[in-house]
N, C-alpha and C positions, 0 to 999 in steps of 0.2 A: 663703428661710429667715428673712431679717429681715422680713418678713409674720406667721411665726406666732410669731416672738419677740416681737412686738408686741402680739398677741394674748394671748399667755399671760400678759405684762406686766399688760396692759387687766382679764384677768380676778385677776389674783392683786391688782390693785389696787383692785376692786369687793370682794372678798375682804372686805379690810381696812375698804374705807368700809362694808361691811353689817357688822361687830363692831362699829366706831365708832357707827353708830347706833342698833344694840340696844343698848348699855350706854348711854345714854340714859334708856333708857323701861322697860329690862330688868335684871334682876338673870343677871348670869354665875355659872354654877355649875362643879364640877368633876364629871369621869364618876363618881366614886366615888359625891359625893351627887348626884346626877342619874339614879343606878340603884337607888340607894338607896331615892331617895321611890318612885321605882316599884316595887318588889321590896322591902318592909318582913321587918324580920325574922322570920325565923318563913316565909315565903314558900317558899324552895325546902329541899332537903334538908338537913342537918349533914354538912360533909364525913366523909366512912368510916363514916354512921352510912345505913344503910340499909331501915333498917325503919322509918325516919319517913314512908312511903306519901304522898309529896310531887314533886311535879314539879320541876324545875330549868330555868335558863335554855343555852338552846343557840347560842354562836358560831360562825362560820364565819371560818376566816382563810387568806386569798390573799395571799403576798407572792412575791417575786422573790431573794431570796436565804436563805440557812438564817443563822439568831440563834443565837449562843451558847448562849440561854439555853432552846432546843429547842419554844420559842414557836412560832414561825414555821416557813413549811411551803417546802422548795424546790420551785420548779415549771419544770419542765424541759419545755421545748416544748409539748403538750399536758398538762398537769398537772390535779391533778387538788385539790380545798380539803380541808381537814381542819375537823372538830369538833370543841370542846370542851365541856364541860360545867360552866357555873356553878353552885355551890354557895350556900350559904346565906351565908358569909361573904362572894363577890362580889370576893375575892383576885385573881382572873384579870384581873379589868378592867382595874386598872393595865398587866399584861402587855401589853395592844393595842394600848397607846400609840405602840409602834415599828414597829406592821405597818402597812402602806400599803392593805389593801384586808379591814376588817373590819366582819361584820355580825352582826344580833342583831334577834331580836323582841321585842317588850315582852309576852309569853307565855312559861309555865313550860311544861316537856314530861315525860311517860314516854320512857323511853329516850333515844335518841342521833339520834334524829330529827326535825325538821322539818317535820310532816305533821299534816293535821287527826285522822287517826285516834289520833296521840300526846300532841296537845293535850288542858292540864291547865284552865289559868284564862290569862283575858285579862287583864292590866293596865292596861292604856293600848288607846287605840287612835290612831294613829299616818298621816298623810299625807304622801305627796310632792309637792311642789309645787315643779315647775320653772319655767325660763326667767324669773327673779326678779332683776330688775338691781332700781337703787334707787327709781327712781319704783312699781315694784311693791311694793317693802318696805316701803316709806310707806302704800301703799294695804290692805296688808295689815292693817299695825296700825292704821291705822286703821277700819278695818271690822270688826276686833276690837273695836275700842274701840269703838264704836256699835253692837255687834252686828249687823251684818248677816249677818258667818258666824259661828260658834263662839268663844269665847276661851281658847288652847290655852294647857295649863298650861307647857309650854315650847315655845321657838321655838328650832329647831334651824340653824345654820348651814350648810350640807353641801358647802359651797363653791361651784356653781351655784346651786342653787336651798335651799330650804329643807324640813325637815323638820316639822309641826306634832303633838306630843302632848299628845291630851287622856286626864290621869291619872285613872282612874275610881278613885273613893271605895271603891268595892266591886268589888272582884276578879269576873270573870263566869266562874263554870263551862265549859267550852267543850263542852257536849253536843251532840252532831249538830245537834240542833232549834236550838240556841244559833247554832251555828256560819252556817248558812244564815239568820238573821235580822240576824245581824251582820255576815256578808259585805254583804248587800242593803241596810241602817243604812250601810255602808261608802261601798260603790257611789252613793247617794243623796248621802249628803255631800260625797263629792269633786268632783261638778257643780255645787255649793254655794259650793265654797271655790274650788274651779279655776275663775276666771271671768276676764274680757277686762281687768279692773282688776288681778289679783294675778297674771296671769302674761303673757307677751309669744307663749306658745305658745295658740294657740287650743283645739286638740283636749284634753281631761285624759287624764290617760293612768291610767286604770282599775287599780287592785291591789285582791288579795284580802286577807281578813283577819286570814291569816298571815304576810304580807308582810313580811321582813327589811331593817335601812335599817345605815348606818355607825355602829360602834358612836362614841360623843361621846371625843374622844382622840386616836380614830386618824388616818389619812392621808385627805384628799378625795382627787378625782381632780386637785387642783392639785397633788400629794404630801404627802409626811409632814409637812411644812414650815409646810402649810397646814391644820393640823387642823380636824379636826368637832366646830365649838365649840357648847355648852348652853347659854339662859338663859330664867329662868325669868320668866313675864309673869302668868298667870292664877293658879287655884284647882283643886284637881283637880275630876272634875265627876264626872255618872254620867249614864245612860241618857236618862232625860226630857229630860235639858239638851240634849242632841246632839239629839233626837230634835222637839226644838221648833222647829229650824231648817228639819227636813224638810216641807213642804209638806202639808196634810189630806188634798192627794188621792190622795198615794201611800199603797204598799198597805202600807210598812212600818211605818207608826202605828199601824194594827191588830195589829200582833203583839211591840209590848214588852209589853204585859201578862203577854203566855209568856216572855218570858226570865226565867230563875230566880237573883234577887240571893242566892245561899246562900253566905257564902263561908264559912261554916261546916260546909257540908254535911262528915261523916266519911266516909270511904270507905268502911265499916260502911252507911251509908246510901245511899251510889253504888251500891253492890254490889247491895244491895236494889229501888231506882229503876230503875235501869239494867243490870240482869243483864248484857245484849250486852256495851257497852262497859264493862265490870268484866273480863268475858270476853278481850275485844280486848285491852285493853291491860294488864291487873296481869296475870294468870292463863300468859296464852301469847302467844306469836309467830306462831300460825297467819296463814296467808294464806289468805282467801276465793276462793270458786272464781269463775270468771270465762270470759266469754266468749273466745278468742284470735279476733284478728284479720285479716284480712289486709292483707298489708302495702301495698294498696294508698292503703290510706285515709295512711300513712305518707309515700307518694312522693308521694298527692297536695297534702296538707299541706307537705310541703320544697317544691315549686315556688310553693305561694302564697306564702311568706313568704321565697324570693328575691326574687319579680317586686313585691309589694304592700306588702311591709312599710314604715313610715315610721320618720322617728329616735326617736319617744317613744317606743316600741315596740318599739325592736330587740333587747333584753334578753330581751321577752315571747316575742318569737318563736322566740328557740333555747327557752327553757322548756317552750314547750310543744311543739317539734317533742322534746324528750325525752320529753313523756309523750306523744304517739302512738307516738313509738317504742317505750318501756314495753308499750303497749297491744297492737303488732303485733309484739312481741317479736324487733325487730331486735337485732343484737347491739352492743353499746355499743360497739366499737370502728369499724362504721361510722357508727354517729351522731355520734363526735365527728370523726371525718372531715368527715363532711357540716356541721358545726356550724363547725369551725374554718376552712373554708373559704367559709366566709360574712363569716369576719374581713374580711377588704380590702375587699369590697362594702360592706358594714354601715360598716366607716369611714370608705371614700371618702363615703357621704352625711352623716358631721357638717357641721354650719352652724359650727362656730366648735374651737379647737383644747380649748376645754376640755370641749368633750362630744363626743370620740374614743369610738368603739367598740371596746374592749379584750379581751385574753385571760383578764383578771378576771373579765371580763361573763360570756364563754363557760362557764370553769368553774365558776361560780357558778350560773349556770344551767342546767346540767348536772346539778344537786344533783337534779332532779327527775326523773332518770330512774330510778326506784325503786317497787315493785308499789302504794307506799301512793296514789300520785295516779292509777295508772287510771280509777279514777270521774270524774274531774274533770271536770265539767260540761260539756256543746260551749258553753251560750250563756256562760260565765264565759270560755271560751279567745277566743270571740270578741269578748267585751269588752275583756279584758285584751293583746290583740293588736290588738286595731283592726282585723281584716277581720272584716267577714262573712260569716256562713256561711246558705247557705238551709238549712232542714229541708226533709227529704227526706219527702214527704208520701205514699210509695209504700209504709210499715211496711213492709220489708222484700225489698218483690217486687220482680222485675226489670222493666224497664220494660216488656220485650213483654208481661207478664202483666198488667201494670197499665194500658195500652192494650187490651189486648180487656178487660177489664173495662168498662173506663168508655167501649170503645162501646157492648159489651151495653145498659149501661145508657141510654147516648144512641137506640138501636134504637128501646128500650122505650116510652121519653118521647115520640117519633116517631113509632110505630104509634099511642100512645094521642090523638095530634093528626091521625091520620089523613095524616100527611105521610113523606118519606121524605128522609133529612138530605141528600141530594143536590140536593135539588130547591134550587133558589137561592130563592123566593122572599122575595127584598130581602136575601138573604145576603151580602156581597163574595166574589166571584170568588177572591179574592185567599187567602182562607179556603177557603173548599174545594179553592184548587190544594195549601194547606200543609199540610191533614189527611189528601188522597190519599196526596200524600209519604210523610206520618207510615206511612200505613197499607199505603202497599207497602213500604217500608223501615221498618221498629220500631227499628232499633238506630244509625239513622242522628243524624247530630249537625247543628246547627240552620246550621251551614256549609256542611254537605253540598247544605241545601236550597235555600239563597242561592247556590250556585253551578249546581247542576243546573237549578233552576226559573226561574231570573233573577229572583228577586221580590227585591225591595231585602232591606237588615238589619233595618229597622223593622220591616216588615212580617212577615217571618217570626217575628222574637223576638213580635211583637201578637198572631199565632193559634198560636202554637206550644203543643201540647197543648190545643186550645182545642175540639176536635171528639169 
């Protein structure tokens, strides 16, 4: 016990030396103007006035006991976060200051949702950057300051590690096309900024471009005690700037030409541009039809991300076992079975007491279990989780029909050489014991063959499917 009181010591006192040396070099702001510069007036709606056809900012807030003042959300065992909806006046941010576990995007929204299909305009665009003790802090700003990564218009505190947002000058549309240019501008960056100097964690840990952080006020994970302090260092920026840090030879320098700076566009003019998404989101609530799944892709994904998942990762991982769930239309009250019972695993692997895996994480990650993220990309889950997933190069067929296929075709190649694919010449032994296999057993698994055949593990995984 006196172990992790020393610990939590250690970090609430890192806490403090990372304030002390951003007010140094940094200007501390409060959340009011610190959402303020992001979200200028005029930005979201007038409260009770709803025909201003404006997007709004969406909080999320998890606390542990019910407030007075009907702020705060009780959460009883498996609980579940609640929404609120910022307004143009931006009143409610004060309110977060007492909650312990509150988040927020630097994006406006239609509706009461969280989801790329509701997104209005980008603000800011927004990094986390952990495992940030002080010799990283230093190295931080300073490669700020020389430009080697970006210079973010504020540096956030978040108690571990840090937040960095760069404020765009001009609001960005968030149209489908938009959204998948600026995820990938996202993804690019954060290999940029997450490097061997600015954090103690090796791997980055991948987020998408919707990604919610602690609102600036409320409680770190050191608690309330330890807020999530703002200040501010750079200039807001826009798209080329970020975009100059990106490297010529990725592929997302070819495509800001197409992001479209309108932040004037009128919705009159969306309506026009964009009939779909005018459709989708002002007009109706329909939901798109869709494939259902089976739930096996479900089970399969819940055992990766017990046996593989790591600690940067562990957040991502209930995330998206919510949206296969979504996808394979489990019923939400086993998912969060299955999720919360990942609690004690997921915490027994923190490195240190102040990056515990919590019941926050869970239901805050759970937020995605909802029809608007079905689409969500496989190669985005596997970035954003850190395993990889192979593509499956069979478009659909099961594997005995995709085995006689591509012997027909081996036959063919064989007759036209005048050879017959049995014949060894200079073939290994070893290969044609693992294609018989394959080919009297089709539905056999590469275990199967290393036990039945005796042929080592190499060897089977080197010709497997190779005939």
């Amino acid at each position: 016990m006196g172990v992790v009181t020393d610990k939590i010591e250690e970090w609430k006192d890192l806490y403090t030396d990372k304030n002390e040396y951003l007010i140094q070099y940094t200007e501390e702001v409060e959340a009011d103007e610190f959402y303020r510069d992001i979200f200028p007036v005029g930005s979201f709606e007038r409260k009770g006035r709803y025909d201003d056809n404006k997007g709004n900012g969406i909080a999320v807030t998890i606390v542990k006991e019910t407030k007075p003042t009907g702020v705060a959300l009780e959460i009883e065992g498996n609980g579940k976060a609640k929404r609120y909806t910022i307004t143009d006046d931006l009143k409610l941010i004060k309110q977060f200051k007492d909650t312990e576990f509150t988040i927020m995007s630097p994006i406006s929204y239609f509706g009461n949702r969280r989801c790329g299909k509701n997104a209005s305009y980008m603000y800011a665009m927004a990094f986390d950057l952990d495992g940030v003790e002080m010799m990283q802090i230093v190295d931080v700003l300073n490669q700020m300051y020389k430009e080697i990564i970006p210079k973010a218009t504020y540096i956030v505190n978040s108690g571990i590690g840090l937040h960095l947002y760069y404020v765009l000058k001009e609001p960005i549309p968030m149209y489908p096309a938009n959204q998948r240019y600026l995820k990938e501008i996202k993804y690019s960056l954060t290999r940029i900024i997450w490097n061997r100097f600015t954090s103690t964690i090796k791997t980055p840990q991948i987020q998408g471009a919707l990604q919610g952080f602690r609102v600036v006020g409320s409680g770190t994970k050191l608690g309330k005690g330890y807020p999530v302090k703002a200040f501010q260092y750079g200039n807001k920026v826009d798209i080329e700037y970020l975009m100059g840090f990106i490297p010529d030879s990725n592929k997302e320098r070819s495509n800001i030409e197409k992001i479209m700076m309108k932040k004037n566009l009128r919705i009159e003019e969306a309506k026009e541009k964009y009939p779909d998404w005018y459709e989708r989101i002002i007009v109706n609530k329909e939901r798109r039809g869709r494939w259902r799944i089976k739930r096996d892709l479900y089970d399969w994904w819940h055992g990766r991300i017990q046996n593989e998942i790591t600690v940067g990762h562990r957040y991502f991982g209930i995330m998206t076992l919510a949206i296969y769930a979504k996808k394979c239309c489990i019923p939400e009250e086993e998912l969060r079975k299955d999720a919360f019972n990942l609690l004690k695993p997921y915490d027994d692997m923190s490195m240190h007491e102040s990056n515990r895996f919590t019941t926050d994480d869970i239901v805050c990650a759970l937020e995605m279990y909802n029809e608007d993220y079905v689409t969500f990309p496989r190669d985005d889950i596997a970035k954003i989780s850190g395993i990889k997933i192979e593509k499956n190069k069979r478009n659909g067929r099961k594997q005995a029909e995709h085995l006689k296929e591509i012997r027909i075709i081996r036959d063919i190649r064989m007759n036209y050489q005048g050879r017959k694919w049995t014949d060894k010449n200079g073939r290994p032994s070893a290969q044609i014991k693992v294609n018989n296999y394959q080919s009297q057993h089709p539905n056999s698994k590469k275990a199967d063959c290393i036990r039945e055949t005796g042929l080592s593990k190499p060897t089977v995984y080197k010709w497997w499917n190779s005939g």
